[in-house]
TORRO-372365 format. One line per 2 residues: their letters; for each residue x negated, y, z of N, C-alpha, C. Coordinates in steps of 0.2 Angstrom, whole numbers. Example, Ala and Ser with C-alpha at 12.3 -4.5 7.8 and 13.67 -1.06 7.14 Angstrom:
# TORRO-372365
as	-66:-28:39:-62:-22:39:-66:-16:39 ~ -64:-11:35:-68:-5:36:-64:0:39;
***
This chain:
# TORRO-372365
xx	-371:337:24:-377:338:20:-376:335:13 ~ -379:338:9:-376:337:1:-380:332:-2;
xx	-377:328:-5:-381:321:-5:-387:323:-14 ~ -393:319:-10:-394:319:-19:-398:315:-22;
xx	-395:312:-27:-398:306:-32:-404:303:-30 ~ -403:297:-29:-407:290:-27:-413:295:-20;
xx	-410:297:-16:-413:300:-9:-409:297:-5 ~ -411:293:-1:-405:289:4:-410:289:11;
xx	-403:290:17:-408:289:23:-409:284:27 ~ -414:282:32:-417:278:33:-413:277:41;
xx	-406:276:43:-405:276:48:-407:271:54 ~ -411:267:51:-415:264:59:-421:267:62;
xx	-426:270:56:-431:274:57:-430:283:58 ~ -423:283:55:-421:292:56:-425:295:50;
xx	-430:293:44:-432:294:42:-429:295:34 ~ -432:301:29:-429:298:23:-435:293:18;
xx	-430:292:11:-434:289:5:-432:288:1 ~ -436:287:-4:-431:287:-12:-433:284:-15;
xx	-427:280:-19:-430:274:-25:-426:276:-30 ~ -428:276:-37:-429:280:-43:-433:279:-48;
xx	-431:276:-53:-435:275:-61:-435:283:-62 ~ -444:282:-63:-446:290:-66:-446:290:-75;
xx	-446:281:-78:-447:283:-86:-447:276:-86 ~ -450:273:-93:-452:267:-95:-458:266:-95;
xx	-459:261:-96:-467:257:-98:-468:256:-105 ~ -473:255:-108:-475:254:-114:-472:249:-118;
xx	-468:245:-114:-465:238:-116:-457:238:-113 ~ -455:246:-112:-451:246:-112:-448:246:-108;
xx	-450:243:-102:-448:239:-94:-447:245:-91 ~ -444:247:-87:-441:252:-81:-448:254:-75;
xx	-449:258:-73:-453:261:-70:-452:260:-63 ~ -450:258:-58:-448:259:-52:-452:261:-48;
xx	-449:266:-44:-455:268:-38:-451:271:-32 ~ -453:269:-25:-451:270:-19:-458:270:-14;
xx	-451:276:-10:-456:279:-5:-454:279:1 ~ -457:279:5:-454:278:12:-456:284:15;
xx	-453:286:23:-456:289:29:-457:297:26 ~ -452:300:23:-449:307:23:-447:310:29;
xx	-449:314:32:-444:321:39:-437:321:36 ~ -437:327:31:-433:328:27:-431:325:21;
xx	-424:328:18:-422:325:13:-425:330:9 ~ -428:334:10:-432:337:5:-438:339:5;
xx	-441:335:8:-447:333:8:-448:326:2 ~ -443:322:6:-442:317:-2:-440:319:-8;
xx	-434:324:-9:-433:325:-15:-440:330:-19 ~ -444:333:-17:-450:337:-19:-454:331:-21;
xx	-457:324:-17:-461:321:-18:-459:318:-27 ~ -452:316:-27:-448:314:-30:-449:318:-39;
xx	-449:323:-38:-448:326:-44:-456:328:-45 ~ -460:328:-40:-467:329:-43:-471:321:-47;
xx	-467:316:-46:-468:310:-49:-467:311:-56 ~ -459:311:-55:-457:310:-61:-461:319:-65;
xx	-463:323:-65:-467:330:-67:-473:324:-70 ~ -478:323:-64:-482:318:-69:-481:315:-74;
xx	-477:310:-72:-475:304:-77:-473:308:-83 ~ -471:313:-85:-469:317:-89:-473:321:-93;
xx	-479:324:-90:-483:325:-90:-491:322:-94 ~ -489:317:-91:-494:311:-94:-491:307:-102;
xx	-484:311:-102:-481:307:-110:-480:300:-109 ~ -481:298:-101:-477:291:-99:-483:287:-99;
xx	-487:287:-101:-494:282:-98:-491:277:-97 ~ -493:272:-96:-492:267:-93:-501:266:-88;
xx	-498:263:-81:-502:262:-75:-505:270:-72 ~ -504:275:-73:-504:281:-72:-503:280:-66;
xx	-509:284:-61:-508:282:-57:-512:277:-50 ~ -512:272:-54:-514:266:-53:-522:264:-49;
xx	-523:261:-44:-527:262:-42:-535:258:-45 ~ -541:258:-44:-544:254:-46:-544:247:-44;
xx	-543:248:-38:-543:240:-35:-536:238:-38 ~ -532:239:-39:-524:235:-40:-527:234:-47;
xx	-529:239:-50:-529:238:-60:-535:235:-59 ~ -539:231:-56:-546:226:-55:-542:219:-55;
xx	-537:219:-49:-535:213:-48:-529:209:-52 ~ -526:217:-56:-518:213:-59:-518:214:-66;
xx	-525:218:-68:-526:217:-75:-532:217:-78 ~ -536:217:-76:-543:216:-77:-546:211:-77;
xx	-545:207:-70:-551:201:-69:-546:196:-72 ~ -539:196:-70:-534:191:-76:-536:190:-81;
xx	-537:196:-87:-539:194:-93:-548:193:-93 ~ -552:193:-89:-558:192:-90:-559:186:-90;
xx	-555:183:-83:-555:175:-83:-553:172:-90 ~ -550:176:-92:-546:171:-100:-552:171:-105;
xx	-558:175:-106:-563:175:-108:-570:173:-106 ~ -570:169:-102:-577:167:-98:-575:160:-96;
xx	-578:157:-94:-582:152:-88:-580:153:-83 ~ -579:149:-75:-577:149:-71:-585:153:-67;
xx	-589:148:-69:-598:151:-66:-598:159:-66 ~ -596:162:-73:-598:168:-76:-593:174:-71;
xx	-585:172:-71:-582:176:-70:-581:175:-60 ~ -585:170:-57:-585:170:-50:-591:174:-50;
xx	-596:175:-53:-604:179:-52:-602:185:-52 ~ -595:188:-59:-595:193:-58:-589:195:-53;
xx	-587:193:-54:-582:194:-46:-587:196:-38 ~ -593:191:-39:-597:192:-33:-600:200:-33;
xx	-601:201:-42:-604:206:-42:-601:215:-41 ~ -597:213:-41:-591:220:-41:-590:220:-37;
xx	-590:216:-31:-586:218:-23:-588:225:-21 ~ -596:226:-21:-595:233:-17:-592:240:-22;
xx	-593:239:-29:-589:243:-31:-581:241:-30 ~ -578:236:-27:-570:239:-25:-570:240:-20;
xx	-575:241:-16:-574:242:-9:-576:251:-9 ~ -581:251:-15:-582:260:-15:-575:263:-19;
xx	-573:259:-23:-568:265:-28:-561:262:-27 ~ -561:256:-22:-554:253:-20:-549:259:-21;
xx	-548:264:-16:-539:267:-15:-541:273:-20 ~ -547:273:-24:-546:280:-30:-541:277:-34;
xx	-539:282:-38:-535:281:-44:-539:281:-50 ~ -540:275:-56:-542:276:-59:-545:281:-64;
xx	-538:283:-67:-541:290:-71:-544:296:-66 ~ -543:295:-59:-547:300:-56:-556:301:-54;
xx	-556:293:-57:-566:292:-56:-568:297:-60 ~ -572:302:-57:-576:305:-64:-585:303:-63;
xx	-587:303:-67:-597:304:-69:-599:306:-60 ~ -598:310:-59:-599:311:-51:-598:307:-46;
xx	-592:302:-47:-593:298:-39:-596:291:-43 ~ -598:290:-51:-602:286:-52:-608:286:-48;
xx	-610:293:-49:-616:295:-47:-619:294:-40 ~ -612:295:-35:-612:293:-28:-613:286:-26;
xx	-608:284:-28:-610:275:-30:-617:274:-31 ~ -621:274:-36:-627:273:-36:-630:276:-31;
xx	-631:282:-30:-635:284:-23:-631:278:-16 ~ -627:275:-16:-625:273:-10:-628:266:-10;
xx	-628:262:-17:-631:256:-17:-640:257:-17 ~ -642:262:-20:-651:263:-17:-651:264:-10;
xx	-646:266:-5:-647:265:1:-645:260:7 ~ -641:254:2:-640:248:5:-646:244:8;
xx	-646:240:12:-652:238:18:-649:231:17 ~ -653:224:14:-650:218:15:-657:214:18;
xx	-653:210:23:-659:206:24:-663:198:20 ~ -666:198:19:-668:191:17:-675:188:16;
xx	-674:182:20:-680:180:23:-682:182:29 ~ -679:185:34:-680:190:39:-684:197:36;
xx	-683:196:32:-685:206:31:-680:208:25 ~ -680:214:30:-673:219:28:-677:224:22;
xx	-674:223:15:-676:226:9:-671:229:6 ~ -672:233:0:-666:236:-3:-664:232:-8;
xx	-657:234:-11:-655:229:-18:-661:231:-24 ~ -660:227:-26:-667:226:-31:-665:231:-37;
xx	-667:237:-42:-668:237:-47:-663:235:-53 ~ -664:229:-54:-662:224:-58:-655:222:-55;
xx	-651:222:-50:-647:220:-47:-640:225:-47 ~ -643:230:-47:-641:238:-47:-638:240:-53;
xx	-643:238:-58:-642:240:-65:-635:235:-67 ~ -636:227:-65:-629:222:-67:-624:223:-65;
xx	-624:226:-58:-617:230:-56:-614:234:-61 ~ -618:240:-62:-616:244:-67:-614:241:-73;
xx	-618:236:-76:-616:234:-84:-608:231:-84 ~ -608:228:-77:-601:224:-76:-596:230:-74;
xx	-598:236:-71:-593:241:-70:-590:244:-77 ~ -596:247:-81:-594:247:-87:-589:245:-90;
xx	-587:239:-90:-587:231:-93:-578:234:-90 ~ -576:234:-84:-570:237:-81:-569:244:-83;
xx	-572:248:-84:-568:256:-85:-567:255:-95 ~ -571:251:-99:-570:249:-104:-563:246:-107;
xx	-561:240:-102:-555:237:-104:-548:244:-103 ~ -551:248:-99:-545:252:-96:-543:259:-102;
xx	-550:258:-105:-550:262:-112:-545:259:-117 ~ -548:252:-116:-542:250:-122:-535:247:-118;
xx	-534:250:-113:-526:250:-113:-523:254:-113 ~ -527:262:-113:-525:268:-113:-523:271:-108;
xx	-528:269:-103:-526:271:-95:-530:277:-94 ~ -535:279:-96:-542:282:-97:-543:284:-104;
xx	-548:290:-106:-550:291:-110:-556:291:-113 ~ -560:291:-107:-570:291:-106:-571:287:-103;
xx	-575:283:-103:-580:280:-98:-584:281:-94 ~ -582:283:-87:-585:286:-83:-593:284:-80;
xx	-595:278:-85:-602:273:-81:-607:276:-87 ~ -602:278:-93:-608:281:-97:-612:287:-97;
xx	-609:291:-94:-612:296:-94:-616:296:-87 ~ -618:293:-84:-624:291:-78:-632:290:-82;
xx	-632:288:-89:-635:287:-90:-640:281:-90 ~ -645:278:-92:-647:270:-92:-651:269:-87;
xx	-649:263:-81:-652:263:-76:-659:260:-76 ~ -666:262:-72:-670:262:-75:-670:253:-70;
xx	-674:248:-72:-674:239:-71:-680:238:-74 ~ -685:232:-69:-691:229:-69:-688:223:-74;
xx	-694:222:-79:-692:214:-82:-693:210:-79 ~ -689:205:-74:-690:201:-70:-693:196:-73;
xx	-699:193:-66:-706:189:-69:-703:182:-66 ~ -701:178:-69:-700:171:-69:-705:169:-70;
xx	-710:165:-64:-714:159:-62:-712:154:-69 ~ -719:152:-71:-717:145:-73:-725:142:-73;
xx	-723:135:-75:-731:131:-74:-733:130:-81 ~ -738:132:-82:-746:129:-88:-743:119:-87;
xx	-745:118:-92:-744:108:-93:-749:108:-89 ~ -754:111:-87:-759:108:-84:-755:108:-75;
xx	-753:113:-72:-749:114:-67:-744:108:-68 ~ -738:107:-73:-734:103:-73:-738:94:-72;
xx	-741:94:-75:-745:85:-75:-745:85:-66 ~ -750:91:-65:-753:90:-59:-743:89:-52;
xx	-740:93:-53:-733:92:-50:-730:85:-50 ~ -731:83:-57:-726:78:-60:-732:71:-58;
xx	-736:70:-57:-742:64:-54:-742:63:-48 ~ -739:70:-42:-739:68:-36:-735:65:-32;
xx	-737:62:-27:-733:57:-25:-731:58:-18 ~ -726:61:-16:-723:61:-9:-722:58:-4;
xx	-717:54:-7:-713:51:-3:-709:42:-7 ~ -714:42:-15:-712:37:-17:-708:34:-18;
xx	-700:35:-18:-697:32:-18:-693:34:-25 ~ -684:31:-24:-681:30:-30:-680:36:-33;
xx	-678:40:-28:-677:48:-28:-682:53:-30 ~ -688:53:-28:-693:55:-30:-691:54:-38;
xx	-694:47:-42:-694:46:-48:-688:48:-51 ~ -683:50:-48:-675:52:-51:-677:60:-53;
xx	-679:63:-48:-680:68:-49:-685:72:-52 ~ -692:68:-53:-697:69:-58:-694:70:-66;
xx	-687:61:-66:-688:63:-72:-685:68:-75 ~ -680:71:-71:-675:77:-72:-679:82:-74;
xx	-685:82:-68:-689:89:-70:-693:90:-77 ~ -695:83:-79:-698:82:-86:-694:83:-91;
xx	-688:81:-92:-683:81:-99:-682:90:-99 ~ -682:95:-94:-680:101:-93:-686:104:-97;
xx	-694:101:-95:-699:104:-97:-699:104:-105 ~ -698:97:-107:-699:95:-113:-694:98:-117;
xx	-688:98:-115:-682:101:-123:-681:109:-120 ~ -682:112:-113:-681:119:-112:-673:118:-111;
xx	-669:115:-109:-661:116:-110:-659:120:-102 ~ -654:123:-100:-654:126:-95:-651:122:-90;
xx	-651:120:-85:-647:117:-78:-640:116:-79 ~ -638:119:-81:-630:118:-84:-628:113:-91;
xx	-634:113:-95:-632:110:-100:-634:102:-98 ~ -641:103:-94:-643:96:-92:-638:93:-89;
xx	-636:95:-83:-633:91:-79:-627:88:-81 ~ -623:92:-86:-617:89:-92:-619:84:-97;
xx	-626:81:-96:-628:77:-104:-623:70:-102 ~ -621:66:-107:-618:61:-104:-622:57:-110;
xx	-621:48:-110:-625:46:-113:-622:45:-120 ~ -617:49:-121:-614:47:-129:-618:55:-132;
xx	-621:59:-130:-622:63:-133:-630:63:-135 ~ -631:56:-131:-637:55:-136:-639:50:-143;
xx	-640:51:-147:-645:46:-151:-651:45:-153 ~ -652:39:-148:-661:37:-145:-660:33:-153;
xx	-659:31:-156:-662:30:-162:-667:33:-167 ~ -662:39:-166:-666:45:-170:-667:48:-168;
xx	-667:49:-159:-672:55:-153:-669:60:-155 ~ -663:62:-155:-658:67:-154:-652:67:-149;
xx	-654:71:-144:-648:73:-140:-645:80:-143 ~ -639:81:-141:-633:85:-143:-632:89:-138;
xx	-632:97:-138:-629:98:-131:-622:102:-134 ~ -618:101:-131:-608:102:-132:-606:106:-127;
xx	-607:107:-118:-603:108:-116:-608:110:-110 ~ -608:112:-105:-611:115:-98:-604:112:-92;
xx	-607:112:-87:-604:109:-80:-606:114:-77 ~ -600:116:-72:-599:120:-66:-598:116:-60;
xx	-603:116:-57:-604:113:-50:-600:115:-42 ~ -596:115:-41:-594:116:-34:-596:112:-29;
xx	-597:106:-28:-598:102:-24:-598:96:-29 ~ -604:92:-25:-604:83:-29:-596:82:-33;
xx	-592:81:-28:-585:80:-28:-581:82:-33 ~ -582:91:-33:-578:95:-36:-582:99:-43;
xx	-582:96:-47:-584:100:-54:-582:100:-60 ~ -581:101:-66:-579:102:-71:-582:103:-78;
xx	-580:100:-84:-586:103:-88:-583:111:-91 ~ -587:113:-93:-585:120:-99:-587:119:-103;
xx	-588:126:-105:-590:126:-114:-598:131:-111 ~ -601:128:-118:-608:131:-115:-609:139:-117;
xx	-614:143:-117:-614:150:-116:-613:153:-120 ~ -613:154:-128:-610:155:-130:-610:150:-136;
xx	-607:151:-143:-607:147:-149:-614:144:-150 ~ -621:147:-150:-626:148:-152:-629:142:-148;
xx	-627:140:-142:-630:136:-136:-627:129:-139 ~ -622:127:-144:-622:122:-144:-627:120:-151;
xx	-631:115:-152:-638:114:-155:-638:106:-153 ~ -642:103:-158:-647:97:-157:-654:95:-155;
xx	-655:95:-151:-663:96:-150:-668:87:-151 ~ -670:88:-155:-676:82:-158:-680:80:-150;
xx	-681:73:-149:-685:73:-143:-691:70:-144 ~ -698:72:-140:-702:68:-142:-702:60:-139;
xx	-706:55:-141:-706:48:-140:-706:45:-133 ~ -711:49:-131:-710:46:-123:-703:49:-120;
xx	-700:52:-120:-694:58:-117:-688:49:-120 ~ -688:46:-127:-683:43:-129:-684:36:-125;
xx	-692:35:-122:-694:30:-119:-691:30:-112 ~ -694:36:-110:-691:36:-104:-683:36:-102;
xx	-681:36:-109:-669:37:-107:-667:30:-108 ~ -671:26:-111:-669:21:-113:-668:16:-106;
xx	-678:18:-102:-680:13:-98:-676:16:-91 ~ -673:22:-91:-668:25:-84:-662:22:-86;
xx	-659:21:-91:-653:17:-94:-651:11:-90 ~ -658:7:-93:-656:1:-90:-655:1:-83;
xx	-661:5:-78:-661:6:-72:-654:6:-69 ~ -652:12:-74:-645:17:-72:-639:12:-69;
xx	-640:6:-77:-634:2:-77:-634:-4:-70 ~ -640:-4:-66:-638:-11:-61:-636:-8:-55;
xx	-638:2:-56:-632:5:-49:-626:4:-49 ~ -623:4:-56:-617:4:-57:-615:6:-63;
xx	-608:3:-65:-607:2:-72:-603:9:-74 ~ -604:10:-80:-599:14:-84:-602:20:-83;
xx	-607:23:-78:-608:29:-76:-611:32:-82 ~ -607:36:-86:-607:43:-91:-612:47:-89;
xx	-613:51:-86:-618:57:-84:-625:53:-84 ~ -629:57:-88:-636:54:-90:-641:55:-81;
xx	-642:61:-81:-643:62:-75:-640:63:-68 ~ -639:54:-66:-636:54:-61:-635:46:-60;
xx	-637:47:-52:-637:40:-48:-633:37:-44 ~ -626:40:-45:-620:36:-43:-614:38:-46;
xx	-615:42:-52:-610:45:-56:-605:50:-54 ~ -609:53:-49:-606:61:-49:-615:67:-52;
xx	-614:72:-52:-619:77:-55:-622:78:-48 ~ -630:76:-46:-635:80:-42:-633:87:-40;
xx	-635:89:-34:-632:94:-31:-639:99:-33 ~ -638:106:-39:-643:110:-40:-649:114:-35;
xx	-645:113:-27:-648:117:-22:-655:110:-20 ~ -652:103:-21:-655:96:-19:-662:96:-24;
xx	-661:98:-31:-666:97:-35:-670:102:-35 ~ -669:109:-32:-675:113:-32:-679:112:-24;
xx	-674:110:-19:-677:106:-15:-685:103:-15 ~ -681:97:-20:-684:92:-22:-693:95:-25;
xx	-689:97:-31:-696:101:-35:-700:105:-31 ~ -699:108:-25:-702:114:-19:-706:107:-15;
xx	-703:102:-17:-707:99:-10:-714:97:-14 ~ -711:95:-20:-717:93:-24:-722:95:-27;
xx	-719:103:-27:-723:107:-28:-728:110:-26 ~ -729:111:-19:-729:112:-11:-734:107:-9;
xx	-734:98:-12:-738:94:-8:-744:96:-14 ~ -743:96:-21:-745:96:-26:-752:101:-27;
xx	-750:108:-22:-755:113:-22:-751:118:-27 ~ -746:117:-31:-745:122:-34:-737:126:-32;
xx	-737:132:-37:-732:137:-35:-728:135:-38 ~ -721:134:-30:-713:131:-32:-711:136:-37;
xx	-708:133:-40:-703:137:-48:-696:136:-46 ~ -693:137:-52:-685:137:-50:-683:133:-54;
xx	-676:131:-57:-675:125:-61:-675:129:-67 ~ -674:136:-69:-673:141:-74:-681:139:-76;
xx	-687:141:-73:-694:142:-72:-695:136:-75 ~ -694:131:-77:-694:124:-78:-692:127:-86;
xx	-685:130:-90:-685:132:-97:-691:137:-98 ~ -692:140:-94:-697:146:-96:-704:142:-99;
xx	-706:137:-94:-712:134:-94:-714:130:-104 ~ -704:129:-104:-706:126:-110:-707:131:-116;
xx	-704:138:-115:-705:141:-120:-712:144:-121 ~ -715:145:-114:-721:149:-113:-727:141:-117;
xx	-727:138:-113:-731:131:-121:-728:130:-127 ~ -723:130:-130:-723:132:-136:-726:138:-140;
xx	-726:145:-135:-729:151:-140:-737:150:-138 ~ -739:147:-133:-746:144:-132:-747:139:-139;
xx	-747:137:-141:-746:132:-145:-745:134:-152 ~ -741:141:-153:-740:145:-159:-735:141:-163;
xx	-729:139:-159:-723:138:-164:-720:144:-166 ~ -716:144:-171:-710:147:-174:-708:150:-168;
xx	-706:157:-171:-701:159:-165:-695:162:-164 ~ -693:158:-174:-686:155:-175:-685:149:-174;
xx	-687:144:-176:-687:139:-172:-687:137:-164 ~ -691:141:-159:-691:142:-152:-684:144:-151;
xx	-681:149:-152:-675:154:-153:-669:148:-154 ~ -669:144:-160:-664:138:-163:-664:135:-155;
xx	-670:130:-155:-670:125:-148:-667:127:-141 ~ -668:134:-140:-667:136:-133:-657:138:-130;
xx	-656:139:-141:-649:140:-140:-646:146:-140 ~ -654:150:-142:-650:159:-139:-647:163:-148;
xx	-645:167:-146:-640:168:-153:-644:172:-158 ~ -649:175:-156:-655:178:-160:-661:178:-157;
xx	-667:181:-164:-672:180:-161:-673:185:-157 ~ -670:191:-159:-670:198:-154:-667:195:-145;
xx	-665:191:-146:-664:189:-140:-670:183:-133 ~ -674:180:-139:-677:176:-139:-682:183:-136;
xx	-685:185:-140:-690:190:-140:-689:195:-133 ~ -683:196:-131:-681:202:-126:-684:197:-120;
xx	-681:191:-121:-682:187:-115:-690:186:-113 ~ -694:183:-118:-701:182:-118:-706:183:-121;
xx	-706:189:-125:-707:194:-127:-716:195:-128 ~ -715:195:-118:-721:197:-114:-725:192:-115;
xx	-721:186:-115:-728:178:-117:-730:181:-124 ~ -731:184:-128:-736:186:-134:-740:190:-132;
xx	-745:191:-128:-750:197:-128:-756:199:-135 ~ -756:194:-138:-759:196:-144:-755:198:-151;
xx	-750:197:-149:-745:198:-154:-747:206:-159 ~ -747:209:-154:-747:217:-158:-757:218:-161;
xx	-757:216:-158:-765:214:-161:-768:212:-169 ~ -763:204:-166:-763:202:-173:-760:204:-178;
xx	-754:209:-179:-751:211:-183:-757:216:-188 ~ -758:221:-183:-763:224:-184:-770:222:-188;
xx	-772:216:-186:-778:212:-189:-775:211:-196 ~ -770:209:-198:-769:207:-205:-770:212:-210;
xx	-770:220:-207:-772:224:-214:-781:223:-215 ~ -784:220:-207:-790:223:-207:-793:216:-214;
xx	-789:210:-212:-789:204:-217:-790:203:-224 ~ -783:209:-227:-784:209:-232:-789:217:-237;
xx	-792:219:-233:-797:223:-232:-793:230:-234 ~ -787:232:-233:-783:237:-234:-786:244:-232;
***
């Protein structure tokens, strides 16, 4: 039989294969590709030249070809890691499982607007249980997926894998503004007055839940305060950095969430009083301990503190909030109160007030009213 270029046989299997550079790579590197488990030798040779026809046909692409899962794992979440937080870049990793598990063995340039579209229909009819009853994914849950899948067929744009983006032509998924519980000060006094259990923990954790009420910082910024980023002389704490929590034992700081999150927040009198009088507290558990909030000098366990907050909520008569619930509360009292809502905006850390506004928006019900009443004012 007549031999033919990079077709060779598979004498222990009886089988043919072939390995063969079909071209280069955009950086030049060589192309290699091998196949196994041919009948014939030409049946390999056929497989053989329809590669290299593609590869040709595509003008050399580079990842042509390329599945979604493999181009998720070997170049996609790589560089997203290099751009995020560990927090950020594990949440979305959580969040795109069932999309590799839907578009795993496609090829990516082969996704079109259509198996988007199946996608969606598939996760409307996922069933998850919790709490013992079996619900579907939320709306809003549905929609993140999709923002995060975007977020993947985009990078693949800009390496010239793809031409279009197959998430945008689905159109904008329709999502509920999700309603964060929070507590009226009158709610919070009544929580933060009750007595459960008395003890040293108790007071630990009230005072956690009050500093949160008081400046609005988020659970990641708190638990990273340390006490060099305060100056109780002039009642200004500093936030710099966020912690990521894996276990008491195992955490690390980061950078906080974006540029815009690192700020100074002004504290009121009692809040300087009370860091002062937990200071000295602090200091006869043990020495040196750096972390403001903390009773042996590792970071509170976040799932311990809403515990905590549930229990006292619960003996209290009022509705358990979440540690997030706890910022909301402070902004939802400041617009009660009628502050600035560039200044609310500065404090909270967020990068605009269109951001400010998207979020809590809905805390102004007289807003559009009022507007309105200023022509009736000036008798226009």
């Amino acid at each position: 039989m007549r031999r033919v270029a990079n077709i060779y046989k598979d004498k222990k299997r009886g089988t043919w294969f072939f390995s063969a550079t079909i071209g280069h790579d955009k950086f030049g590197k060589r192309i290699q590709v091998t196949r196994r488990g041919f009948k014939t030798q030409g049946e390999a040779k056929k497989v053989l030249e329809e590669l290299k026809q593609n590869f040709s046909d595509s003008q050399g692409i580079y990842l042509q070809g390329i599945t979604f899962y493999d181009f998720y794992q070997k170049y996609f979440f790589p560089w997203y890691k290099l751009g995020t937080v560990e927090k950020t870049y594990v949440k979305t990793n959580h969040t795109l499982q069932r999309a590799l598990d839907f578009f795993g063995k496609m090829q990516l340039e082969k996704i079109r607007p259509i198996h988007i579209q199946e996608f969606q229909q598939f996760l409307v009819q996922i069933r998850i249980v919790n709490k013992g009853i079996e619900q579907p994914l939320s709306q809003n849950y549905i929609k993140q997926i999709f923002n995060k899948l975007r977020v993947v067929f985009k990078r693949a744009i800009a390496l010239e894998i793809i031409e279009e983006n197959p998430v945008d032509t689905i159109g904008k998924i329709k999502s509920r503004r999700p309603q964060i519980e929070f507590w009226t000060v009158d709610e919070f006094k009544k929580v933060y007055n009750s007595v459960y259990s008395a003890d040293f923990y108790e007071e630990f954790y009230k005072r956690l839940m009050r500093f949160i009420f008081v400046t609005g910082v988020r659970s990641e910024e708190l638990l990273a305060l340390q006490w060099n980023d305060f100056d109780l002389s002039k009642g200004t704490c500093s936030i710099n950095k966020s912690i990521y929590i894996r276990t008491r034992q195992d955490y690390e700081f980061a950078e906080t969430k974006n540029t815009s999150s690192i700020r100074t927040i002004s504290l009121d009198k009692q809040t300087v009083i009370d860091l002062k009088t937990w200071k000295n507290e602090q200091q006869t558990i043990g020495e040196n301990i750096e972390l403001v909030f903390s009773y042996d000098g590792l970071p509170p366990s976040p799932r311990t503190i809403l515990r905590r907050i549930k229990q006292l909520a619960e003996f209290a008569g009022v509705k358990p909030i979440h540690l997030h619930g706890l910022r909301h509360s402070h902004v939802a009292f400041l617009i009660e109160h009628n502050k600035n809502i560039y200044a609310i905006s500065k404090r909270l850390g967020h990068a605009s007030i269109k951001t400010t506004l998207d979020k809590y928006g809905h805390l102004y019900p007289e807003t559009n009213q009022a507007l309105a009443d200023e022509f009736t004012r000036f008798d226009i």
